[in-house]
DSSP file (Angstrom, degrees, kcal/mol; ACC not computed):
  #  RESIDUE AA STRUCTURE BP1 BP2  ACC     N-H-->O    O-->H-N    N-H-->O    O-->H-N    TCO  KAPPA ALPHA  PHI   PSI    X-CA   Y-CA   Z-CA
    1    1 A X              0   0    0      0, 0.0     3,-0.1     0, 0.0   107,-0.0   0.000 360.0 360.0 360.0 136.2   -3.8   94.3 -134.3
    2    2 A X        +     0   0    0      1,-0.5    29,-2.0    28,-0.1     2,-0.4   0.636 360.0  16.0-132.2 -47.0   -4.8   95.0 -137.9
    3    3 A X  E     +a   31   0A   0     27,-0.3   106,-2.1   104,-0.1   107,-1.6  -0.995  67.6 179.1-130.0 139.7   -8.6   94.2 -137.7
    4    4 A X  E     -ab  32 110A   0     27,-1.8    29,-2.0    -2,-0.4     2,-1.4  -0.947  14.2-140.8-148.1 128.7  -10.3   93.9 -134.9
    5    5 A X  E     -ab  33 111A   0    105,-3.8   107,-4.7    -2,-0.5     2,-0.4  -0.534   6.6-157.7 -92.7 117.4  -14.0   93.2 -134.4
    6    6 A X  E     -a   34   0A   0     27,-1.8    29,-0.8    -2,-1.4     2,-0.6  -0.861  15.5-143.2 -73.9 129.3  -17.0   94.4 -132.0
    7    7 A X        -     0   0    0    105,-0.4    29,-0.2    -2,-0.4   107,-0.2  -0.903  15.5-150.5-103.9  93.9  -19.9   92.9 -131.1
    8    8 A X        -     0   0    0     -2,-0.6    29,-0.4   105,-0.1     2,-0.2  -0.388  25.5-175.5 -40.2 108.9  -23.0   95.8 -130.8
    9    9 A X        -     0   0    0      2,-0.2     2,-0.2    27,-0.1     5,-0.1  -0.822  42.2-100.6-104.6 170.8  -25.5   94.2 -128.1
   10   10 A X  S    S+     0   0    0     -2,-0.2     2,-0.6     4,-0.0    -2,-0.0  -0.043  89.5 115.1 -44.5  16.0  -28.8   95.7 -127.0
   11   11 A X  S >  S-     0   0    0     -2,-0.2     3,-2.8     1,-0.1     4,-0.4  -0.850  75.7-138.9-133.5 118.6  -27.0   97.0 -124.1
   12   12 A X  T >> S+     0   0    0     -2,-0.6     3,-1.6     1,-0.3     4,-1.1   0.674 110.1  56.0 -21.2 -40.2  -25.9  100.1 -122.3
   13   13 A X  H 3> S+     0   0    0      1,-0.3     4,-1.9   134,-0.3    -1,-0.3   0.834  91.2  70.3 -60.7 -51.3  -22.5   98.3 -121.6
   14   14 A X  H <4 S+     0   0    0     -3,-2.8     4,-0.3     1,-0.2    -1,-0.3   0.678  89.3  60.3 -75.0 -26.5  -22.1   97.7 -125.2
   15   15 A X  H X> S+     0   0    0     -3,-1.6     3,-3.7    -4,-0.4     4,-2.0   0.973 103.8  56.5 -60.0 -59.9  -21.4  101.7 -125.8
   16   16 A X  H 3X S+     0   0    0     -4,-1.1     4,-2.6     1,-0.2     5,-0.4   0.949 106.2  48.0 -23.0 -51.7  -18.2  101.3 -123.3
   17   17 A X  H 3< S+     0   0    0     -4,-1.9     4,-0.3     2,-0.3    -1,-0.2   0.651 107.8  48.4 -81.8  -1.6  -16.8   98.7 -125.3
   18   18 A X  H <> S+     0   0    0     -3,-3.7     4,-6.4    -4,-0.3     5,-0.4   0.822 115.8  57.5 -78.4 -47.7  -17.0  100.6 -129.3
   19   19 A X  H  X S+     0   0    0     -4,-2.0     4,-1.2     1,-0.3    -2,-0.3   0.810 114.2  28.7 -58.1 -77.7  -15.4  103.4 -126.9
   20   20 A X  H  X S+     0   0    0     -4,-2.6     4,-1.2     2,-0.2    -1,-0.3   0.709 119.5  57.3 -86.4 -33.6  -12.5  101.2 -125.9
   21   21 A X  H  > S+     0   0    0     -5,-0.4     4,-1.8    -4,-0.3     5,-0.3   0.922 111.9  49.3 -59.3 -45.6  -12.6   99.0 -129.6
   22   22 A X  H  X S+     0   0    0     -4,-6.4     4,-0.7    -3,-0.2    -2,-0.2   0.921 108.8  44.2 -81.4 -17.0  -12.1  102.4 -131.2
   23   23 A X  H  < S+     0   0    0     -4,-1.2    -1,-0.2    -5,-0.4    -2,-0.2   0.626 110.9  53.2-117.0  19.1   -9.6  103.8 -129.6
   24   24 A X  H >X S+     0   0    0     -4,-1.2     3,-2.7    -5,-0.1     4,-1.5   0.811 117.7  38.0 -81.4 -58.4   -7.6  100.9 -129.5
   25   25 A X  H 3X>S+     0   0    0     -4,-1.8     4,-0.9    -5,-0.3     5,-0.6   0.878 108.7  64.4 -33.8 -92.9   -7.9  100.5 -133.3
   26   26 A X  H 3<5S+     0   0    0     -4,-0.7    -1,-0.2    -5,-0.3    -3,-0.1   0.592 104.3  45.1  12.9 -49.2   -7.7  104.1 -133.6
   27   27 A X  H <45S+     0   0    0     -3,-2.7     2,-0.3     1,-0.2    -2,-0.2   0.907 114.1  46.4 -87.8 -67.4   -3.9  104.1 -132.2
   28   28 A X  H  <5S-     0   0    0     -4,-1.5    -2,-0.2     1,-0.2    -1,-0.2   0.438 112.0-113.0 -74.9  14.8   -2.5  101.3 -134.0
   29   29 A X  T  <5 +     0   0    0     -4,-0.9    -3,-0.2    -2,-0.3    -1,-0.2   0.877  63.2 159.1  86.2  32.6   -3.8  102.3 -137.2
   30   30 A X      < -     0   0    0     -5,-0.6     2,-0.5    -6,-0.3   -27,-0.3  -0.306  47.1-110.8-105.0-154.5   -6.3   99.1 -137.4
   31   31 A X  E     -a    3   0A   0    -29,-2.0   -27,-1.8    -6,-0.1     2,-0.3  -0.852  33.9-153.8-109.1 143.1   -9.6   98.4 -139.4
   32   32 A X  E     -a    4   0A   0     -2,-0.5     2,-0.3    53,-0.4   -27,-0.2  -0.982  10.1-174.1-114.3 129.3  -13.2   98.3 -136.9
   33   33 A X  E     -a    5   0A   0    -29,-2.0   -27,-1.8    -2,-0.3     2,-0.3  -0.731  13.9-150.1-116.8 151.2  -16.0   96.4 -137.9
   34   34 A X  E     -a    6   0A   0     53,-0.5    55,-1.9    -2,-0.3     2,-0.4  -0.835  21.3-164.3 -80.4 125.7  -19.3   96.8 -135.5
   35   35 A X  E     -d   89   0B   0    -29,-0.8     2,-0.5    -2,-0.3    55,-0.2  -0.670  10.8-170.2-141.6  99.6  -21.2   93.3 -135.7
   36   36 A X  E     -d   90   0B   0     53,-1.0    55,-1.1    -2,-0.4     2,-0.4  -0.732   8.4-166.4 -69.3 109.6  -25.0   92.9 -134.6
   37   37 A X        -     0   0    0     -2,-0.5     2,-0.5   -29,-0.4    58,-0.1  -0.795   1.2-162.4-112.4 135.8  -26.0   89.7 -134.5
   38   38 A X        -     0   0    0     -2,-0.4     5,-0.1     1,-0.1    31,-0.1  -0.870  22.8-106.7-137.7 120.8  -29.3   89.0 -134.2
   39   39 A X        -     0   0    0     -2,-0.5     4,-0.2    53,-0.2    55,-0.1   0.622   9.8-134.4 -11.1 156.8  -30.8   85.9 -133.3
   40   40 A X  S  > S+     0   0    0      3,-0.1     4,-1.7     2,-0.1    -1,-0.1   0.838 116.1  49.8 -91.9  -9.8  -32.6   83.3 -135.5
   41   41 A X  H  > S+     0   0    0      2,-0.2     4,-3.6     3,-0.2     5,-0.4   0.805 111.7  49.4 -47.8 -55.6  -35.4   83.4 -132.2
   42   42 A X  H  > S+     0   0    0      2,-0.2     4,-2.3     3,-0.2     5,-0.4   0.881 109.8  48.1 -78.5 -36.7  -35.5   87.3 -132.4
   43   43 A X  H  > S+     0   0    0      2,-0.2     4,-3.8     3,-0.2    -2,-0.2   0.996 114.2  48.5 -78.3 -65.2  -36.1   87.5 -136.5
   44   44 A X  H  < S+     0   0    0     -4,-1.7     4,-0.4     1,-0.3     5,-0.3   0.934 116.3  41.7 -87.7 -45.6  -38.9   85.0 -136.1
   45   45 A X  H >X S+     0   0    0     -4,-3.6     4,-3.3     2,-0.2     3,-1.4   0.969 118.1  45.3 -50.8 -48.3  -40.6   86.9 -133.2
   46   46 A X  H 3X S+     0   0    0     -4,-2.3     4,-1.6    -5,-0.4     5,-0.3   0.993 110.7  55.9 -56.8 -49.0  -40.2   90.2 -134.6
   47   47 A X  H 3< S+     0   0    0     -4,-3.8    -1,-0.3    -5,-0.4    -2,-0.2   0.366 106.7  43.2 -93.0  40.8  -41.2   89.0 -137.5
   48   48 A X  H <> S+     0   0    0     -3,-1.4     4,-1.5    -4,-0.4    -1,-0.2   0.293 113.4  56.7-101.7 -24.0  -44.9   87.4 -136.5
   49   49 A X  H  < S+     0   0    0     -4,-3.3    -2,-0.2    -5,-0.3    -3,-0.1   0.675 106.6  49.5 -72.6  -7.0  -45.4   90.5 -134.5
   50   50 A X  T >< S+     0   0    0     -4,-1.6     3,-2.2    -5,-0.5     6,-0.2   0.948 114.1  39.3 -68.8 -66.6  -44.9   91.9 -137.5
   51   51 A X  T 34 S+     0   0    0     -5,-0.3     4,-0.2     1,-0.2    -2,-0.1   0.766 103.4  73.1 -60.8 -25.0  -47.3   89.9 -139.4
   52   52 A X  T 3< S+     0   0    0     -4,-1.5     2,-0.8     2,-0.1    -1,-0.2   0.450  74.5  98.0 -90.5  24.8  -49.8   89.9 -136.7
   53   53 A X  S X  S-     0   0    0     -3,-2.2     3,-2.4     3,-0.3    -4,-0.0  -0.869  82.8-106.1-105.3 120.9  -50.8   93.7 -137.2
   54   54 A X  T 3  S+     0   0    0     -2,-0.8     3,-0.1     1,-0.2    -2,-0.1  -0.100  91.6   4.0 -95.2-175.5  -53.5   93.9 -138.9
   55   55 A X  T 3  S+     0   0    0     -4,-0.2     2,-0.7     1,-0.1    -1,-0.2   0.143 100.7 124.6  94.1 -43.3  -53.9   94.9 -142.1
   56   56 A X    <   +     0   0    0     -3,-2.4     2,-1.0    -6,-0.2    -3,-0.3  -0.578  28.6 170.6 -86.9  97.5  -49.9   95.1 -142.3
   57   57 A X        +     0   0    0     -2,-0.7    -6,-0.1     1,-0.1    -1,-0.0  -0.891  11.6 154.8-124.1 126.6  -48.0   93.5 -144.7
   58   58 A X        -     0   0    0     -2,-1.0     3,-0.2     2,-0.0    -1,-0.1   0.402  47.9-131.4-122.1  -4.7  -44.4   94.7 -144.5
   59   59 A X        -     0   0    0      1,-0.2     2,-0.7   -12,-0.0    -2,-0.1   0.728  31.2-176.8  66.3  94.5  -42.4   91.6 -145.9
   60   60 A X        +     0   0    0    -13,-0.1    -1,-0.2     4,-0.0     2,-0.2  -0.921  23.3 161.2-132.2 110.3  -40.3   92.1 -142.9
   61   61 A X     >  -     0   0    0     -2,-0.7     4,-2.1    -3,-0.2     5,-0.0  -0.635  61.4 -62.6-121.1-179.8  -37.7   88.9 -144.3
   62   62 A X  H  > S+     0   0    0      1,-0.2     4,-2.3     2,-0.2     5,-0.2   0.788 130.8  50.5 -55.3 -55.7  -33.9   87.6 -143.6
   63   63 A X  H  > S+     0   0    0      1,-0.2     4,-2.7     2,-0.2    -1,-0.2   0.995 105.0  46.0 -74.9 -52.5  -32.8   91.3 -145.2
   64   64 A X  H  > S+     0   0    0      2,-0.2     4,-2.3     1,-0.2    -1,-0.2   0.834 117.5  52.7 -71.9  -1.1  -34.5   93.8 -143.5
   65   65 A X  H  X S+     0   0    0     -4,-2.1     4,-1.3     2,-0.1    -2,-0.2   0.958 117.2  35.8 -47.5 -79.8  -33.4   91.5 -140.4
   66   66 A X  H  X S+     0   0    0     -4,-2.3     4,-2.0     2,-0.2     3,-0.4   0.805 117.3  55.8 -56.2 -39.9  -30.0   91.6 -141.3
   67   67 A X  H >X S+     0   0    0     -4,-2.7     4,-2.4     1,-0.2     3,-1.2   0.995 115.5  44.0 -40.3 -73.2  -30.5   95.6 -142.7
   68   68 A X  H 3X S+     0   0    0     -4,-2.3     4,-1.2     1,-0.3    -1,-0.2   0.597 106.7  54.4 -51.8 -18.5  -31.7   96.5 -139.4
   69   69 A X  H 3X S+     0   0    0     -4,-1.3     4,-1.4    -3,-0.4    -1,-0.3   0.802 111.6  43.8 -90.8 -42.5  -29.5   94.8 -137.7
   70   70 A X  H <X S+     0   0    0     -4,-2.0     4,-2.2    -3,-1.2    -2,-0.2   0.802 101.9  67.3 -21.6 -65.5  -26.6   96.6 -139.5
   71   71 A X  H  X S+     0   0    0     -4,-2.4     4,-1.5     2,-0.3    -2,-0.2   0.871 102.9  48.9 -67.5 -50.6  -28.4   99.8 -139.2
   72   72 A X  H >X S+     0   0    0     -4,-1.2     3,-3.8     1,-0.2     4,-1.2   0.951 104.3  57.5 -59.5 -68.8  -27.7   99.5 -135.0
   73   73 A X  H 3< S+     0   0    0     -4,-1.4    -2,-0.3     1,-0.4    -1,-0.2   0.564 107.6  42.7 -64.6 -18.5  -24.7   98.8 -135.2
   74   74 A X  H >X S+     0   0    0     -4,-2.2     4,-2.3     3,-0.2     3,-0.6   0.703 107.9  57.8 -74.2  -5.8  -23.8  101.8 -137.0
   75   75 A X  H <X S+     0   0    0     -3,-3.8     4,-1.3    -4,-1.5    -2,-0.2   0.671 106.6  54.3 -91.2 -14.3  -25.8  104.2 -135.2
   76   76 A X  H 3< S+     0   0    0     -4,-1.2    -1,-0.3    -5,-0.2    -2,-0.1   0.199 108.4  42.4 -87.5  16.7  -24.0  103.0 -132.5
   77   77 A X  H <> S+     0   0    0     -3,-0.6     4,-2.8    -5,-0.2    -2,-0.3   0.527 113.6  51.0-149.3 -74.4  -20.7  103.6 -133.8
   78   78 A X  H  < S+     0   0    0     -4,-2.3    -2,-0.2     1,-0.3    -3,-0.1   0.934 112.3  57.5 -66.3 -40.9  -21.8  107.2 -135.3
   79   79 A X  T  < S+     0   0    0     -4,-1.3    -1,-0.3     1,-0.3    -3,-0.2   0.938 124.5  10.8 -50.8 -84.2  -23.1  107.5 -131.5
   80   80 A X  T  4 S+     0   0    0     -5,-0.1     2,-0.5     2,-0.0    -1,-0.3   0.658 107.3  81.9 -92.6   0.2  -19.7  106.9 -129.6
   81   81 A X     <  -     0   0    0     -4,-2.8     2,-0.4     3,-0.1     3,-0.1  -0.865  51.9-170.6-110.7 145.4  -16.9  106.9 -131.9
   82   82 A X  S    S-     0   0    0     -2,-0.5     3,-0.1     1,-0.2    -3,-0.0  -0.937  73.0  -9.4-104.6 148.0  -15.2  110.3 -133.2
   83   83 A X  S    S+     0   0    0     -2,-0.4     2,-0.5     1,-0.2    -1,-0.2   0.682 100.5 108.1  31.8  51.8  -13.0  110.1 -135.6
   84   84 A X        -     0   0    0     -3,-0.1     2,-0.7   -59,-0.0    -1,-0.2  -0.983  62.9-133.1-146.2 135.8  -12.5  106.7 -136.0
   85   85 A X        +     0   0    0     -2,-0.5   -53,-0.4   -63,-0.1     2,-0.2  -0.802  28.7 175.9-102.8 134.5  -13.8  105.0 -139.0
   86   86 A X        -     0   0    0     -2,-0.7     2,-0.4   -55,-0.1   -53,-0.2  -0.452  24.6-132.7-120.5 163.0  -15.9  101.5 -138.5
   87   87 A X        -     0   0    0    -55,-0.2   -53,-0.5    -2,-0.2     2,-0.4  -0.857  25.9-143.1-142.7 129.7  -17.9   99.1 -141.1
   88   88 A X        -     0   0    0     -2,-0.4     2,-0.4   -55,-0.2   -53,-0.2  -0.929  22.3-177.7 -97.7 115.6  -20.8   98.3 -139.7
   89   89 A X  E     -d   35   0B   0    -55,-1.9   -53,-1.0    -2,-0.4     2,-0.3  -0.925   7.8-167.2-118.5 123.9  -22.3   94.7 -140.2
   90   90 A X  E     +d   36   0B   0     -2,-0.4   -53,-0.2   -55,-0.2   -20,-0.1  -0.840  14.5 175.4 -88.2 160.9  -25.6   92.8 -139.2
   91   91 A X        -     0   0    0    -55,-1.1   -54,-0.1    -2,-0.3    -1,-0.1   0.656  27.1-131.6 -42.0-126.3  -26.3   89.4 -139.3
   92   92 A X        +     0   0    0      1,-0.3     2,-0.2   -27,-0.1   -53,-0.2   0.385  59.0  54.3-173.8 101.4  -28.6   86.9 -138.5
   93   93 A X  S    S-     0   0    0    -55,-0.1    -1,-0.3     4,-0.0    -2,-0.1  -0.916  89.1 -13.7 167.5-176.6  -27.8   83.1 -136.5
   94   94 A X     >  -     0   0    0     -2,-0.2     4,-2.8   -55,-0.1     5,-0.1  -0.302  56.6-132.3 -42.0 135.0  -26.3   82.1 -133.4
   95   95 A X  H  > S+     0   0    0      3,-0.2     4,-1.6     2,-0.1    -1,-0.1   0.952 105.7  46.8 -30.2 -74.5  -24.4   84.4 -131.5
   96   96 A X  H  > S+     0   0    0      1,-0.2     4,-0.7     2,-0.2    -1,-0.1   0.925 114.6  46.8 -63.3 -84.8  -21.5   82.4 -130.8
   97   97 A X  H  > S+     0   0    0      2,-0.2     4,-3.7     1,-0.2     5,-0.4   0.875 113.0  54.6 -15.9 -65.6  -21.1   81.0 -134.8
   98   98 A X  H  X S+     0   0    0     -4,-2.8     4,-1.6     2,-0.2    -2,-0.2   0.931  99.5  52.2 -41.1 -87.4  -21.5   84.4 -136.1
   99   99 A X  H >< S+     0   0    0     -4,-1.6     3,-0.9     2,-0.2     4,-0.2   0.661 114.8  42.0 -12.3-100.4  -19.1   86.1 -134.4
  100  100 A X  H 3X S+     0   0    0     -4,-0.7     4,-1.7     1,-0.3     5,-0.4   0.791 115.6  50.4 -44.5 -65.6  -16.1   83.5 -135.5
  101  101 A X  H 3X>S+     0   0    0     -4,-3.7     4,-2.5     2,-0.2     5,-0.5   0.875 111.5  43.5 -68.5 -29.1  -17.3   83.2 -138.9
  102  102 A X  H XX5S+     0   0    0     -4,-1.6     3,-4.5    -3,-0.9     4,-1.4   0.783 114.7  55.2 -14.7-105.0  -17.5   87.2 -139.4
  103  103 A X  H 3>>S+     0   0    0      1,-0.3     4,-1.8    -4,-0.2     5,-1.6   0.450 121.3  29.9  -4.1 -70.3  -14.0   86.9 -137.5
  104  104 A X  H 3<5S+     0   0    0     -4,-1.7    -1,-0.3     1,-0.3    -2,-0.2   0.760 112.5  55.2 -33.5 -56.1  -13.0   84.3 -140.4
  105  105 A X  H <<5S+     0   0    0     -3,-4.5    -1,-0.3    -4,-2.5    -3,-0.2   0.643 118.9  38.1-117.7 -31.7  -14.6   85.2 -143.1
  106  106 A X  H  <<S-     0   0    0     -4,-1.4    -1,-0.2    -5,-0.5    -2,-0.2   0.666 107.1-110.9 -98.6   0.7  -12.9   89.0 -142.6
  107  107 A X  T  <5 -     0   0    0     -4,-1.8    -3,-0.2    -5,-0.4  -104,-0.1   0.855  49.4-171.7  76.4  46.8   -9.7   88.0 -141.5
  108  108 A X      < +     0   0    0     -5,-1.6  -104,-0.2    -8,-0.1    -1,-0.1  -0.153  14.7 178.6 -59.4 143.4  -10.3   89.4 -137.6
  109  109 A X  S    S+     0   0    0   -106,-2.1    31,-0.5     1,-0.4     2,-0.3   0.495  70.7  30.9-119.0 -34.5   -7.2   89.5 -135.2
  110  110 A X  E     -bc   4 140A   0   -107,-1.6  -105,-3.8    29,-0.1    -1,-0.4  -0.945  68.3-162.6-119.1 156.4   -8.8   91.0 -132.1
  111  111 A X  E     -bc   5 141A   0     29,-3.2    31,-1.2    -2,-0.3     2,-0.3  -0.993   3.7-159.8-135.3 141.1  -12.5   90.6 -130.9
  112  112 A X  E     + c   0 142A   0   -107,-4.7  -105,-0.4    -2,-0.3     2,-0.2  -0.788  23.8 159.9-105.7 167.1  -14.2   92.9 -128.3
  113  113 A X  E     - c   0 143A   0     29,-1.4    31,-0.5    -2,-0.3     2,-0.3  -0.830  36.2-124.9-173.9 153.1  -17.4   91.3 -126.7
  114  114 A X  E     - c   0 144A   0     29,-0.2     2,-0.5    -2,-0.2    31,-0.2  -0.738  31.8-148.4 -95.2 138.7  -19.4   92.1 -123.3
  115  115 A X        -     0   0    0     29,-4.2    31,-0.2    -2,-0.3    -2,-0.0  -0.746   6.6-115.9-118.4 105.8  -19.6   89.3 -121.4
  116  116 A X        -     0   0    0     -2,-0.5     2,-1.5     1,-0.2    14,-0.1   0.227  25.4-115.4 -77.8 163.4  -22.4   88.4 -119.1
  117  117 A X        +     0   0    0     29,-0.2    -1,-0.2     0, 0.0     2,-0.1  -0.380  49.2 165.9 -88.1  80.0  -22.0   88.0 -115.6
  118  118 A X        -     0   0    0     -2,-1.5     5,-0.1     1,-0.1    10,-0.0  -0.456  46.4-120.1 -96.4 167.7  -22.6   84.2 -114.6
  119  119 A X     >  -     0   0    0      1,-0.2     4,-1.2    -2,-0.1     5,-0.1  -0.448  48.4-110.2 -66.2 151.2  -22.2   81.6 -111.9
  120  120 A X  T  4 S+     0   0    0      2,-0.2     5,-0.2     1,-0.2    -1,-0.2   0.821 123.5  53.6 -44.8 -26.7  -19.8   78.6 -113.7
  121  121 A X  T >> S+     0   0    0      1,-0.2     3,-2.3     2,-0.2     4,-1.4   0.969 100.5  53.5 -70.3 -51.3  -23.3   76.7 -113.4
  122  122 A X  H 3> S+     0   0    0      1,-0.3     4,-1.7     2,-0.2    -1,-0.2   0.673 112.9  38.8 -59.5 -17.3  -24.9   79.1 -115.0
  123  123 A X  H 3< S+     0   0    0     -4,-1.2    -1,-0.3     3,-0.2     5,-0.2  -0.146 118.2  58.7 -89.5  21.6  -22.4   79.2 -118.3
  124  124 A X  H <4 S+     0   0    0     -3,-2.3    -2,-0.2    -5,-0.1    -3,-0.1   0.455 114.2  28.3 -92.8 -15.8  -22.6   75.7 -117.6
  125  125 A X  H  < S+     0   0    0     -4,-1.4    -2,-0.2    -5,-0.2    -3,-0.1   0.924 140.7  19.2 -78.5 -78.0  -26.5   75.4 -118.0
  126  126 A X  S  < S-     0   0    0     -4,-1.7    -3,-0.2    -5,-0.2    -4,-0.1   0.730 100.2-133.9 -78.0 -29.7  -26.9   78.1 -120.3
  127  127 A X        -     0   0    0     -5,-0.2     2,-0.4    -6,-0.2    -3,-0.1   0.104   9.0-113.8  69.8 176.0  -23.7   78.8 -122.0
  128  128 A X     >  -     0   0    0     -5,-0.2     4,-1.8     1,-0.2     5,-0.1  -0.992   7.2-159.9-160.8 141.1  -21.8   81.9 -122.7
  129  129 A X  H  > S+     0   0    0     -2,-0.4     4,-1.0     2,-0.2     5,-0.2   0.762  92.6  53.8 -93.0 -27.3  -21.0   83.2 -125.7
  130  130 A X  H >> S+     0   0    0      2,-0.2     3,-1.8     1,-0.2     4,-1.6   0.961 112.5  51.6-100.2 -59.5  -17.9   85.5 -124.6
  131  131 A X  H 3> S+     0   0    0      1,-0.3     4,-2.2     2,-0.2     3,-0.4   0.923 110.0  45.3 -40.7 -50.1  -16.4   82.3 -123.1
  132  132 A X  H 3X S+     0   0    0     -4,-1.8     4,-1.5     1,-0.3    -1,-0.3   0.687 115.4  42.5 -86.9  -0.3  -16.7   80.3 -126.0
  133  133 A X  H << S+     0   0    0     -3,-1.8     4,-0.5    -4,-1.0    -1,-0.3   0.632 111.0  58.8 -89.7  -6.5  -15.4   82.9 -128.5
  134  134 A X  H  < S+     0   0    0     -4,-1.6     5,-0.2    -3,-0.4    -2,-0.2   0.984 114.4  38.6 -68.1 -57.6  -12.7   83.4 -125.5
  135  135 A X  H  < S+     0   0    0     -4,-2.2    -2,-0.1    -5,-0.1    -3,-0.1   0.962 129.0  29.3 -35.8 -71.7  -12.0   79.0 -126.3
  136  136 A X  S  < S+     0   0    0     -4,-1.5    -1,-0.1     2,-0.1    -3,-0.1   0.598  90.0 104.0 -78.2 -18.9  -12.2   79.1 -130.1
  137  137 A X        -     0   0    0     -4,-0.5     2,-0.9    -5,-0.2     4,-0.1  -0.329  62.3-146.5 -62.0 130.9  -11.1   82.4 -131.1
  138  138 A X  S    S+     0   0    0      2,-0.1     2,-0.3    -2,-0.1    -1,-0.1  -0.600  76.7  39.7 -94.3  76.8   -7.3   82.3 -132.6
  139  139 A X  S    S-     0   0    0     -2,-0.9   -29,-0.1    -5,-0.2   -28,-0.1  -0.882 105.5 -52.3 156.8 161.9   -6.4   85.8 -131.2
  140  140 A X  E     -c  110   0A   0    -31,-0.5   -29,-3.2    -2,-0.3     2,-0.3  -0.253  44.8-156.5 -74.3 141.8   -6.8   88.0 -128.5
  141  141 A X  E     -c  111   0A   0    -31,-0.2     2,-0.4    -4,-0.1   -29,-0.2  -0.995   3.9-152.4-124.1 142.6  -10.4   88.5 -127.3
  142  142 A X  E     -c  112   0A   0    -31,-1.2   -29,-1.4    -2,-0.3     2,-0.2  -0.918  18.9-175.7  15.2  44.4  -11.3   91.9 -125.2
  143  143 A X  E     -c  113   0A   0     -2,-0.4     2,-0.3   -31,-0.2   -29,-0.2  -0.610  11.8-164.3-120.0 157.0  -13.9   91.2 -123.1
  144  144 A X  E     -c  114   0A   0    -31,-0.5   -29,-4.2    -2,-0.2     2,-0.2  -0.776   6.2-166.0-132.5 158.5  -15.9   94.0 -120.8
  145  145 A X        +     0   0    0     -2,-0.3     2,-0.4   -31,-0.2   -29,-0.1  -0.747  39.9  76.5-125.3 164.5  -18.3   93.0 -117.7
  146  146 A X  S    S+     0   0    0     -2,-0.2   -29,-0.2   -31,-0.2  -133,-0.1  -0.900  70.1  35.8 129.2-146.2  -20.6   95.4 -116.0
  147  147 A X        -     0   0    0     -2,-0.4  -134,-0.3     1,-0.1  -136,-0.0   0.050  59.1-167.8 -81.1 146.3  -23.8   97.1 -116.4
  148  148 A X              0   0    0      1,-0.2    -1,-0.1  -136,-0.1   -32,-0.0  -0.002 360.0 360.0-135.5  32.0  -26.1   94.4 -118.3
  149  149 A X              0   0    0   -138,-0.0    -1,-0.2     0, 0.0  -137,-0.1   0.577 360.0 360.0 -67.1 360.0  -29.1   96.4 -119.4
């Protein structure tokens, strides 16, 4: 492993799994990226509650998405990792897309991701993004289950 990527969710669970990203990286001497991906659904609600205070206009656009989005994922990273050095990224798009190009587009070898816990109907129904970076991903993927606040 030489770079290896995380995915940040909204989700208690998601501290475990910096904790285990960094201190695998950590031993073998690899690079950690953090990556918060945040919907294109989540950007357009946050931003019409945005726009629907009134009075308010806060330009809240495609960067300070992606800023903010950034901005979790490092705080979450200063939060659980000691002495392991991260770059922290946000995003903006489908889950599933992001991730792999990130992966790509930084030359990723391992990926960590939380994965939810569904029936096969339900990742047949709904889908699941840890499966399908599990498919397409060229490299070992990491993936943690469990508390899914």
């Amino acid at each position: 492993m030489d770079r290896a990527l995380a995915v940040v969710e909204p989700k208690e669970a998601t501290k475990d799994l910096v904790a285990e990203a960094g201190e695998l990286a950590n031993a073998v001497g690899a690079e950690l990226t953090l990556l918060h991906v945040t919907t294109e659904e989540e950007f357009q609600n946050r931003r019409s509650s945005i726009e629907s205070v009134a009075g308010l206009n806060a330009g809240y656009n495609v960067e300070s998405a992606r800023s903010g989005a950034e901005q979790f994922a490092e705080k979450i990273g200063n939060e659980v990792l000691d002495n392991v050095d991260f770059t922290a990224m946000g995003r903006i798009g489908d889950p599933q897309d992001t991730i792999m190009n990130t992966a790509s587009e930084e030359d990723i070898d391992h990926i960590f991701i939380h994965g939810q816990q569904r029936s096969p109907t339900g990742k047949a129904v709904f889908g699941d993004t840890a499966q399908a970076i599990i498919l397409n991903f060229d490299g070992p993927v990491t993936v943690t289950t469990g508390d899914e606040e």
